[in-house]
C-alpha positions as CSV (number, residue, x, y, z in Angstrom):
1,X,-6.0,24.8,-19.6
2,X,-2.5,22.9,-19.6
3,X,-1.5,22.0,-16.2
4,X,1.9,21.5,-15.0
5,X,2.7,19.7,-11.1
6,X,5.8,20.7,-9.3
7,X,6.0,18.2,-6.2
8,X,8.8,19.0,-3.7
9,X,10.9,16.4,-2.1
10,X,14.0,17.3,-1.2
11,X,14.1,17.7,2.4
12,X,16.0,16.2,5.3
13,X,13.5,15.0,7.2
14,X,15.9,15.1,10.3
15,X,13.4,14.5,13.1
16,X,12.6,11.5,11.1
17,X,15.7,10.1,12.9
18,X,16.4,7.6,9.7
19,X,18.6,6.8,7.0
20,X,15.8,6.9,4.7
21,X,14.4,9.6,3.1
22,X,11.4,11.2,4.6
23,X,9.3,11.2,1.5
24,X,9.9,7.1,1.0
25,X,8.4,6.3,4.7
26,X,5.5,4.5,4.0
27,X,1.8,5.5,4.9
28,X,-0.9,2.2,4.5
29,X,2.2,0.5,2.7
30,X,2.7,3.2,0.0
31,X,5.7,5.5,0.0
32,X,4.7,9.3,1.3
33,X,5.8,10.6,-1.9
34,X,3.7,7.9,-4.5
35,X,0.6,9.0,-2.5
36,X,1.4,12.5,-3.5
37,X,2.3,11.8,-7.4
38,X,-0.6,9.3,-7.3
39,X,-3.1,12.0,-6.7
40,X,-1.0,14.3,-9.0
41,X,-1.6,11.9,-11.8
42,X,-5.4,11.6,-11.2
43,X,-5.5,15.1,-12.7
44,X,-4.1,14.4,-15.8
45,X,-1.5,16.9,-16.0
46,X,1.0,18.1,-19.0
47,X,3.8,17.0,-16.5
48,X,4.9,16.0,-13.3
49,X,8.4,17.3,-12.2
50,X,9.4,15.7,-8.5
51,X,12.2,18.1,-7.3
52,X,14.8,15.5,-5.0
53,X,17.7,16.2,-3.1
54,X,18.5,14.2,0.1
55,X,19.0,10.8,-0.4
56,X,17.9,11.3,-4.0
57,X,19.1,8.2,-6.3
58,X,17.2,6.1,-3.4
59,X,13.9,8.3,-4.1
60,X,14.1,7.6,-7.6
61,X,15.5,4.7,-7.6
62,X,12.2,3.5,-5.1
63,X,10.2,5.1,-7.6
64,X,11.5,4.6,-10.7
65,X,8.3,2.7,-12.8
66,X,5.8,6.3,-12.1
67,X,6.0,8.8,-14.7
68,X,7.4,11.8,-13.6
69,X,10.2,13.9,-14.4
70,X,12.9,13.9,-11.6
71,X,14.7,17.2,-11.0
72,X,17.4,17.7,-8.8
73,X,17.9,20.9,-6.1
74,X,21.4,19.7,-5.2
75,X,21.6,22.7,-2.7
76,X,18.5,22.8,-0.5
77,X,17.8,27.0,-0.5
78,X,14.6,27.1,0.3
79,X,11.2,26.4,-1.3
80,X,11.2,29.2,-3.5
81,X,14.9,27.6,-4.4
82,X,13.5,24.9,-5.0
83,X,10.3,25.4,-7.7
84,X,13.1,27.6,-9.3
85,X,14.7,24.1,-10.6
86,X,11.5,23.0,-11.9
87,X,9.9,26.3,-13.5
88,X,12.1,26.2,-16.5
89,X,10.6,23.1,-18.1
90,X,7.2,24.4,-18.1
91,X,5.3,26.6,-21.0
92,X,4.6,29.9,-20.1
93,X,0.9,29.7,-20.5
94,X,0.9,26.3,-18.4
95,X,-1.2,26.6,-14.8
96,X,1.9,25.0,-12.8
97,X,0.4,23.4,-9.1
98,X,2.9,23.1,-6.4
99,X,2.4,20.0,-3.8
100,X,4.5,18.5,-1.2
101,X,5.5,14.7,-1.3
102,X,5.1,15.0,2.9
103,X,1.6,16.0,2.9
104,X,0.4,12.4,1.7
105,X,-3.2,12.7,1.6
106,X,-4.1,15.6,0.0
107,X,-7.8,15.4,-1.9
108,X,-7.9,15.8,-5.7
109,X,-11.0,17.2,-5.7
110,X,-9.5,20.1,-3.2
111,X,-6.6,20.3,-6.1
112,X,-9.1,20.6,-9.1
113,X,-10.8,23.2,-7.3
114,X,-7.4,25.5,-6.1
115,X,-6.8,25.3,-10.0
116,X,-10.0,26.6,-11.4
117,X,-9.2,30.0,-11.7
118,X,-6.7,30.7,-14.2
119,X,-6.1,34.5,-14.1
120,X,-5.5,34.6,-10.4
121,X,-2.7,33.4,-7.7
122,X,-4.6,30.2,-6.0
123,X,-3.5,29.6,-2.2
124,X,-4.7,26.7,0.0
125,X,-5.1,27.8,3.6
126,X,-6.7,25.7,6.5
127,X,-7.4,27.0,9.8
128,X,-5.9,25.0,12.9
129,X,-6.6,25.5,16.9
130,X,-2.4,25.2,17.1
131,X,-0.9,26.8,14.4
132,X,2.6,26.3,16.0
133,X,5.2,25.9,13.1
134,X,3.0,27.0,10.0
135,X,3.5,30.2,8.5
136,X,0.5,32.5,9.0
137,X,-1.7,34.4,6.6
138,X,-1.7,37.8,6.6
139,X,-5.3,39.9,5.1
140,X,-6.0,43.5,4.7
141,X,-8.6,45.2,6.6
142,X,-11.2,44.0,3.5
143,X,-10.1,40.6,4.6
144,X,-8.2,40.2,1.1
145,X,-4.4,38.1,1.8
146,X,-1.7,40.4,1.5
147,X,1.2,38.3,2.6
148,X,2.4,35.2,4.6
149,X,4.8,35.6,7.7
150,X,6.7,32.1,8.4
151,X,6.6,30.6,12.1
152,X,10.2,31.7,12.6
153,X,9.9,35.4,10.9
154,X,6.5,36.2,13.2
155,X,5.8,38.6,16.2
156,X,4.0,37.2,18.6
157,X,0.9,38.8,17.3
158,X,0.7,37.5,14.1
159,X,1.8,33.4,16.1
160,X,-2.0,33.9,17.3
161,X,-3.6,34.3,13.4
162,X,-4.9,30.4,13.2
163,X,-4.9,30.6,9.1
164,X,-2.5,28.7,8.3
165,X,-0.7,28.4,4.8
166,X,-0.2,24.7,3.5
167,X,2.5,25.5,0.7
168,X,0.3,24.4,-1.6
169,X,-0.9,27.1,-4.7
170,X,-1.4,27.2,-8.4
171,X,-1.0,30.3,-10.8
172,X,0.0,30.7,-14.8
173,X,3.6,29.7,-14.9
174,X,4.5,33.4,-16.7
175,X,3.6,35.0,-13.5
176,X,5.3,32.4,-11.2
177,X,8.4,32.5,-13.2
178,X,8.4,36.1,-12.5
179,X,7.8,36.4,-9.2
180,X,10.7,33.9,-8.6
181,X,13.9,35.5,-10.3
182,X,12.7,38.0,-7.7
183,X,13.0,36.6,-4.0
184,X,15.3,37.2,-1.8
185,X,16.9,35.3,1.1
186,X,16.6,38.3,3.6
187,X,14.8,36.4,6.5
188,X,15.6,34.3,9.5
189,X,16.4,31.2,8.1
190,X,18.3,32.6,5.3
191,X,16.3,30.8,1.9
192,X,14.1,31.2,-0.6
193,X,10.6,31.4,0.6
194,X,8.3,30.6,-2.0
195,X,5.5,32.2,0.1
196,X,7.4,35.3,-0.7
197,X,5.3,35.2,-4.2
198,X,1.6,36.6,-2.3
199,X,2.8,39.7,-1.5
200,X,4.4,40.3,-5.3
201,X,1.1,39.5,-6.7
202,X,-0.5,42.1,-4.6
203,X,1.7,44.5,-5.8
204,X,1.1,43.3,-9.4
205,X,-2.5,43.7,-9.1
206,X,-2.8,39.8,-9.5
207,X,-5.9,38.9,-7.4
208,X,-5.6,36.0,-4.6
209,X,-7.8,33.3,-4.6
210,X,-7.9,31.7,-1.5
211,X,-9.5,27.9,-0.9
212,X,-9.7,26.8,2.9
213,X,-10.1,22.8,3.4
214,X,-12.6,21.8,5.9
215,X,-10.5,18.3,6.3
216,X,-7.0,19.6,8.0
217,X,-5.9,16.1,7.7
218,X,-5.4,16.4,3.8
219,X,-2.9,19.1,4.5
220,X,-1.2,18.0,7.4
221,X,2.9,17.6,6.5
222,X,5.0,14.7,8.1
223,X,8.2,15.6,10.0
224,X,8.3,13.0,12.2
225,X,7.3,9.2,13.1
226,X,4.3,10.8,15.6
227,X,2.6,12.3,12.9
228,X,3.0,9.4,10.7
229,X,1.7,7.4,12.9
230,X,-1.3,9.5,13.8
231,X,-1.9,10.5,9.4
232,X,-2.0,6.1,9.5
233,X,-4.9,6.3,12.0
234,X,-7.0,8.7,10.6
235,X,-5.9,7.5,6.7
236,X,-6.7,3.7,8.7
237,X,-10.5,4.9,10.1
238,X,-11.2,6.6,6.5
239,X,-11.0,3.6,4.3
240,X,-12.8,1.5,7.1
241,X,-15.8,3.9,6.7
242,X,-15.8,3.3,3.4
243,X,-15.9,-0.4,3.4
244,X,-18.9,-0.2,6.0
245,X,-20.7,2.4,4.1
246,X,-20.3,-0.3,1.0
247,X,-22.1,-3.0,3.4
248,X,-19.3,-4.8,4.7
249,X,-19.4,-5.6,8.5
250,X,-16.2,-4.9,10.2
251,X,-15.9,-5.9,14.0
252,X,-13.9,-3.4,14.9
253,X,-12.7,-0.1,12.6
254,X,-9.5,0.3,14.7
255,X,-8.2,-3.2,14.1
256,X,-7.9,-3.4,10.5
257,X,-5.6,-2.3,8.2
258,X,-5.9,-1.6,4.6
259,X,-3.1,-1.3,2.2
260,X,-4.0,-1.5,-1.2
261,X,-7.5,-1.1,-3.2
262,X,-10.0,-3.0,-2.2
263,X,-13.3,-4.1,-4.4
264,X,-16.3,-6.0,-1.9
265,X,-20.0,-7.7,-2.5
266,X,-22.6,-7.5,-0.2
267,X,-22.8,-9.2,3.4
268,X,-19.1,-9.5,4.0
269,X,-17.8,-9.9,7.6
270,X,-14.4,-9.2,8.9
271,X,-12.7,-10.3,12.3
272,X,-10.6,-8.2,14.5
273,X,-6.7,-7.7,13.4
274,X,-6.5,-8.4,9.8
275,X,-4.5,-6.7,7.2
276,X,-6.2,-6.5,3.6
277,X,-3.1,-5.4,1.0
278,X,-2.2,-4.9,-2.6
279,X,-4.9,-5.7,-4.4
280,X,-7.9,-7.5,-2.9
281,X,-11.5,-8.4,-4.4
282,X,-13.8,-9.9,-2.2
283,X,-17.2,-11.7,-3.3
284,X,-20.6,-12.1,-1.7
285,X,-20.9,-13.3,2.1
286,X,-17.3,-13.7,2.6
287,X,-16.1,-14.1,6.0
288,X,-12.6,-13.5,7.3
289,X,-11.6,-14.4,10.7
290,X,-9.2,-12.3,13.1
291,X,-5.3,-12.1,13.0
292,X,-5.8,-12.8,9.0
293,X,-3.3,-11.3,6.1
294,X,-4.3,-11.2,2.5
295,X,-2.9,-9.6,0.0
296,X,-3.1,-9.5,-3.7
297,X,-6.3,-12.0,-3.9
298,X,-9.1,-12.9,-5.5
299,X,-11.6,-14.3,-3.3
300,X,-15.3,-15.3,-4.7
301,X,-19.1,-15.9,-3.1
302,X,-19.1,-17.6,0.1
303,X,-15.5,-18.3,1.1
304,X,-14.9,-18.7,5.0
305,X,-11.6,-17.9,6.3
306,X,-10.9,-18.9,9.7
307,X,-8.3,-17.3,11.9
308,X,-4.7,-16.6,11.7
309,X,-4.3,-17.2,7.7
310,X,-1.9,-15.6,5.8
311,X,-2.7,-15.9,1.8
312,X,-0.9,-13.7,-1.1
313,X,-1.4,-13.5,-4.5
314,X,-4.0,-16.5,-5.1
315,X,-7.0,-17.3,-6.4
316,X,-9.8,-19.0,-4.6
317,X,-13.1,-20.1,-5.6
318,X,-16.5,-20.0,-4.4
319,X,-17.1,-21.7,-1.1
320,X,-13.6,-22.8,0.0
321,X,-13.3,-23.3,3.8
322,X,-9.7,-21.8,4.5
323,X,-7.4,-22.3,7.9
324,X,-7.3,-21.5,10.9
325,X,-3.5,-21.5,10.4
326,X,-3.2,-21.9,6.9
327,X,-1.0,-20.3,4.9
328,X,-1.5,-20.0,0.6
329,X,1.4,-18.5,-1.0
330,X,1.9,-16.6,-4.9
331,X,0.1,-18.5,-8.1
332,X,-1.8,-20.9,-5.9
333,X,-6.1,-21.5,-6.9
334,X,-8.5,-23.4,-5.8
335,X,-11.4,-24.1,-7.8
336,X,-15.0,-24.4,-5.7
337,X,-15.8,-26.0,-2.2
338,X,-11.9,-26.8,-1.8
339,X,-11.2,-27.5,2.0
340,X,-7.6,-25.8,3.3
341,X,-7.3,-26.9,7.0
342,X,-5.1,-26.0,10.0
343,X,-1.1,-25.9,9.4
344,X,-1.3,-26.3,5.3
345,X,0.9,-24.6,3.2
346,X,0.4,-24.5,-0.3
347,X,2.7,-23.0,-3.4
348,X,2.6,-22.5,-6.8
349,X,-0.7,-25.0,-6.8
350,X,-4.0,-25.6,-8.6
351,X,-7.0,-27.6,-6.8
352,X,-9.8,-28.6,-8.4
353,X,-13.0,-28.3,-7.1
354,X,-14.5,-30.4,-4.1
355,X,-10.7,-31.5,-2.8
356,X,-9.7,-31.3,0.8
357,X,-6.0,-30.7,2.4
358,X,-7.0,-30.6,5.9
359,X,-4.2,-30.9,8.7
360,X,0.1,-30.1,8.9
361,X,1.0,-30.9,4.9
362,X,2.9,-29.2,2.2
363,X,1.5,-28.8,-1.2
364,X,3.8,-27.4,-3.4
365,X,4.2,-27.1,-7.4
366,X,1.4,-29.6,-7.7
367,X,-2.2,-30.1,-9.4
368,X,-4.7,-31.6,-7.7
369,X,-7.5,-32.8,-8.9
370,X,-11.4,-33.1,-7.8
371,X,-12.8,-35.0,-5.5
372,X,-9.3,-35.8,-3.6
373,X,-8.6,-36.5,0.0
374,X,-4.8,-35.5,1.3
375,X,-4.3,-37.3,4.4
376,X,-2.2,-35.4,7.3
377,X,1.2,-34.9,6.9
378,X,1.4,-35.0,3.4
379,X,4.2,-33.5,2.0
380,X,5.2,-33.4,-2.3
381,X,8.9,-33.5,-2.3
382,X,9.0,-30.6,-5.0
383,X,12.8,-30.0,-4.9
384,X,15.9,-31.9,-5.5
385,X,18.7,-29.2,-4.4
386,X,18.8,-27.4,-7.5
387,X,15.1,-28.0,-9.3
388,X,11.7,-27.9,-8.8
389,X,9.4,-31.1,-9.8
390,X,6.1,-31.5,-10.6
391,X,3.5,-33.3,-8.6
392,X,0.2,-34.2,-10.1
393,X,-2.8,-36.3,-8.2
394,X,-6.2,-36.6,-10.5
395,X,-9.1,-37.3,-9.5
396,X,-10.9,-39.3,-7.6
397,X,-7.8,-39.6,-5.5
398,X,-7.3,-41.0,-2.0
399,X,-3.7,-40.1,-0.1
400,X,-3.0,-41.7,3.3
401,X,-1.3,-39.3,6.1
402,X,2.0,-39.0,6.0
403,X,3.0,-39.8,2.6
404,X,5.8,-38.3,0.9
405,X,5.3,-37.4,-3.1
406,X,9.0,-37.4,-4.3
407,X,8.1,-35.4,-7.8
408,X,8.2,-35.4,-10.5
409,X,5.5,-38.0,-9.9
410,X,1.7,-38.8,-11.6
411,X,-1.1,-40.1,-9.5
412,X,-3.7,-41.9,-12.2
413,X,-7.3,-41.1,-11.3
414,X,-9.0,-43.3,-8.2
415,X,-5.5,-44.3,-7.0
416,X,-5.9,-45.4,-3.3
417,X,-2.0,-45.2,-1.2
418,X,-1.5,-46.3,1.9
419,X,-0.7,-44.1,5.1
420,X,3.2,-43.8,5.7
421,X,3.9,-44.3,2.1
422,X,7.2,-42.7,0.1
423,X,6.2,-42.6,-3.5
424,X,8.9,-42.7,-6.2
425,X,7.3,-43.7,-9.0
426,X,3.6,-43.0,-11.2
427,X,0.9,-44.8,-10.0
428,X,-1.6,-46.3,-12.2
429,X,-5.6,-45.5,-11.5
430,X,-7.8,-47.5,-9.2
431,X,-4.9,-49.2,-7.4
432,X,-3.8,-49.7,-4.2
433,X,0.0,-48.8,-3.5
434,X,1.3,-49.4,-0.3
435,X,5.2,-48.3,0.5
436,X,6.5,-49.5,3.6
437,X,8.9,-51.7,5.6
438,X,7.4,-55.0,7.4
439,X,6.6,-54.3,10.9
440,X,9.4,-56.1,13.3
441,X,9.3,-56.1,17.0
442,X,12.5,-56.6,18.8
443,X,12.5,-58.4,22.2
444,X,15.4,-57.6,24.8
445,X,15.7,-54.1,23.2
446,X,16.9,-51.4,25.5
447,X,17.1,-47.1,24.9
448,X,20.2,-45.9,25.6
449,X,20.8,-44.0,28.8
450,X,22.6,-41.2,29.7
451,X,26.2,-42.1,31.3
């Protein structure tokens, strides 16, 4: 069996209230719509056509690197309008499955199974306690679906059927493309309904296959910024329970937030209000402390990090002691047992193993070596105005607070300088360097005053 994915994604999104198009709001830091094509690609299909319209050179412009096919509907007629653009691109003995890039976290094992059936016209229903604004499905007195009624085109008998229809269905692309050239815009809202298609393939003898999700959260659409919000919370809760099910101890499921893929060890514990993005590994026994943002990290056995630390794209080894209030920015790593304290900022830098940067200095475009001790307040002058220098401290090394590296600059192995020092110049190894102006006291000195 060939499949074939239509995704639609050319609506409005009006009570979205935004210029940007309602499929490129994000859910867990990933566009509505890339959810959507990244489940569609987890099925391996022949193709995947994404039909645009509003705002659509943004759309795939945003989304430009995923392979799809982008197709435009540049009147929006209706759903049934819209597959229509799509349908000629597609072999006639392909099973084409139509999704919505709104409905973000639809299952693809619920997908693989509304495709099984070949022969038949597949519909995915789910059953709601407010059905308010889905269209309703409609079954014969042997309980076989005969048709759908939308929300605005139903008598108040048929607003009480809770069966909903989610939009979402899969049938041989022959029979779709014949049941299309066929609608009609002869309802209330004047389109193309592409729920129209049940009740041709009841009168073509095509049997309905219906599939009803337990989970009405994979189904549920996004029209506004309230049901965002409440698709984040339950999305949010969902990958929690997976990390706790995988042994990880979180202090509180409604205080973090995952954005990314995540890959854990055993025994690791994570504080309240931290954000884990992008991609993240973390090793054995790790422990993160609250208010805490890391993403795209590699972070191995026993690393402690303390609160409020914000670390992206780096590598740290095992047993680092990191923070509170330190902050490790893109192509940083530290080797083992490295020490990060409070208010350090590092950039662009290597550490060997056993060194310690403990309080208020800046550490950028440098390697350290092992076994070195930056004093507080130590900052490597990595940049002239227009160029970024080179600092490099070996081992063994010994850097008194407040010292200023002006790179490019070479610290020999078991080089000693003195606190309050401006360094200009390599310094050879075991030596002393002290740079400073003679201490002078001034008698009969007075501050100025205010007149």
């Amino acid at each position: 069996m060939k499949l074939s994915i239509i995704i639609l994604a050319a609506g409005l999104g009006k009570r979205m209230n935004s210029d940007l198009p309602k499929v490129l709001h994000c859910l867990a830091d990933k566009p509505l719509l890339q959810h959507v094509i990244d489940t569609a690609m987890s099925l391996q299909p022949e193709s995947i056509q994404v039909v645009y319209g509003h705002g659509g050179e943004q759309v795939r412009n945003t989304l430009a690197n995923l392979p799809v096919q982008w197709v435009e509907q540049k009147q929006q007629l209706g759903t049934g309008h819209a597959v229509a653009q799509a349908i000629p691109n597609i072999a006639d003995d392909n099973i084409v499955l139509v999704l919505y890039g709104d409905v973000p976290l639809i299952n693809s094992v619920t997908l693989q199974g509304l495709c099984s059936a070949e022969t038949s016209l597949n519909i995915l229903t789910a059953k709601l306690n407010n059905p308010t604004g889905y269209g309703r499905i409609i079954r014969n007195n042997n309980g076989q679906a005969e048709r759908i009624v939308e929300e605005k085109d139903a008598t108040t008998e048929i607003k009480l059927i809770q069966e909903i229809n989610t939009g979402m269905l899969a049938t041989k692309a022959s029979n779709l493309r014949a049941w299309l050239a066929k609608l009609d815009k002869n309802n209330s809202q004047g389109e193309y309904y592409l729920t129209d298609v049940i009740a041709m393939a009841v009168t073509d003898n095509i049997p309905i296959h219906i599939n009803t999700v337990d989970d009405v959260y994979e189904v549920m659409g996004v029209n506004d910024r309230v049901q965002l919000a409440n698709l984040e919370r339950y999305y949010q809760l969902q990958q929690v329970n997976n990390l706790m099910l995988a042994g990880v101890t979180v202090q509180d499921p409604n205080r973090l937030d995952i954005r990314g893929t995540i890959k854990t060890g055993h025994d690791i514990s994570i504080d309240i209000n931290v954000i884990l993005a992008g991609n993240v590994a973390l090793g054995n026994r790790v422990r993160i402390g609250p208010n805490t943002i890391i993403r795209n990290a590699k972070i191995a056995d026993d690393v402690e990090v303390l609160s409020n630390c914000v670390i992206e794209d780096v590598i740290i080894g095992a047993g680092c002691k990191i923070g509170p209030f330190a902050r490790l920015r893109p192509e940083t790593e530290l080797a083992e047992q490295v020490h990060i304290g409070n208010f350090v900022e590092l950039k662009k830098s290597v550490v060997a193993r056993g060194s310690k940067i403990n309080h208020l200095s800046y550490i950028g475009d440098s390697e350290i070596g092992s076994n070195v001790n930056i004093g507080a307040g130590t900052i490597t002058c990595n940049y002239d105005g227009a160029n970024k220098h080179k600092t490099i401290i070996k081992n063994d090394v010994f850097v008194g607070s407040d010292t200023q590296l002006v790179a490019p600059v070479i610290v020999e192995a078991g080089a000693t300088i003195g606190a309050g020092s401006t360094i200009t110049k390599d310094i050879a190894e075991d030596t002393l360097t002290v740079s400073r102006v003679e201490q002078q006291s001034i008698s009969g000195w007075e501050r100025p005053k205010k007149k």
